[in-house]
C-alpha positions as CSV (number, residue, x, y, z in Angstrom):
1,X,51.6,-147.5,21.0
2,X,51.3,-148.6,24.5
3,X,50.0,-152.2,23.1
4,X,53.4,-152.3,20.9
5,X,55.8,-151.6,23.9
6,X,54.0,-154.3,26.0
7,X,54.3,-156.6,23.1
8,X,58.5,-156.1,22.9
9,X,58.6,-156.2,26.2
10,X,56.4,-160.1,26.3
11,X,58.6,-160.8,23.7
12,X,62.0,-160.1,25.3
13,X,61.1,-162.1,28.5
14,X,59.9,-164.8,26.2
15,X,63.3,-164.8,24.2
16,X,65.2,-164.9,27.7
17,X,63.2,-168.4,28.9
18,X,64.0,-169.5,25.2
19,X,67.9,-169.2,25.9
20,X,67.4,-170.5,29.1
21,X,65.7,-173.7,28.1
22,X,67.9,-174.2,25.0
23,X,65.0,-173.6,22.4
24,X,66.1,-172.4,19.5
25,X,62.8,-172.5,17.4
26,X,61.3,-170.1,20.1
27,X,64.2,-168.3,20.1
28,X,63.7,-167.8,16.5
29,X,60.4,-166.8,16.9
30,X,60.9,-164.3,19.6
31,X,63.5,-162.8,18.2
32,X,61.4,-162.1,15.1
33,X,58.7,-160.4,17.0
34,X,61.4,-158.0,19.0
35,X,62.2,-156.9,15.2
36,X,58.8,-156.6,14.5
37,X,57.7,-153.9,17.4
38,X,61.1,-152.6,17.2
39,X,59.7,-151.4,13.4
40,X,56.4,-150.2,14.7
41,X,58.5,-148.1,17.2
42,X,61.1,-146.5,14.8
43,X,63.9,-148.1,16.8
44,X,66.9,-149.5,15.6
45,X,66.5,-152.7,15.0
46,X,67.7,-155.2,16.7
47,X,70.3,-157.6,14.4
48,X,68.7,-161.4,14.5
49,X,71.9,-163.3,15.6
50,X,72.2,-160.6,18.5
51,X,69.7,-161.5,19.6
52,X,69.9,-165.3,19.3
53,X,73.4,-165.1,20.7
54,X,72.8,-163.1,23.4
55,X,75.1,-162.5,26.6
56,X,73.1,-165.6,28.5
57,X,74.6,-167.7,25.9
58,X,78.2,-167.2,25.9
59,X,78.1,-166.2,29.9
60,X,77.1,-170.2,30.4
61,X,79.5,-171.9,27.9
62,X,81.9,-169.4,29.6
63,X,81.4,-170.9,32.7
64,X,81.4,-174.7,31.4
65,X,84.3,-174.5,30.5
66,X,85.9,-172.3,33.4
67,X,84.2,-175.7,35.6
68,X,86.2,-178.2,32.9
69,X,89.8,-176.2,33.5
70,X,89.4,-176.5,36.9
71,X,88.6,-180.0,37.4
72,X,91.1,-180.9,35.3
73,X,93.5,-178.5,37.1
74,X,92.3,-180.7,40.9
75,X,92.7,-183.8,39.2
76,X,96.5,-183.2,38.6
């Protein structure tokens, strides 16, 4: 059991660098393993598109477009 809660937890960190670099096929891949050891671990499982459009995602277009708004705002 030990093995399986190192193996979410390698998976999680793997999924966050995934975000982070924009990689959606390892996103996909990591987020399939989190399910997976989530199962082994009678835990709820995680939903794949919660995990795929986590908080990292929407935080960064969040702030794009809070940077947009207020150059156009400085240019006026």
């Amino acid at each position: 059991m030990e093995s399986t809660y190192r193996g979410l937890k390698k998976a999680w960190i793997g999924l966050r660098i995934a975000k982070r670099e924009r990689d959606i096929d390892k996103m996909k891949h990591y987020a399939e393993g989190i399910q997976k050891f989530e199962k082994q671990l009678n835990r709820p499982v995680s939903g794949r598109s919660d995990l795929l459009m986590g908080k990292e995602l929407s935080n960064s277009s969040e702030n794009q477009e809070k940077r947009s708004t207020q150059s156009k705002v400085a240019d006026n």
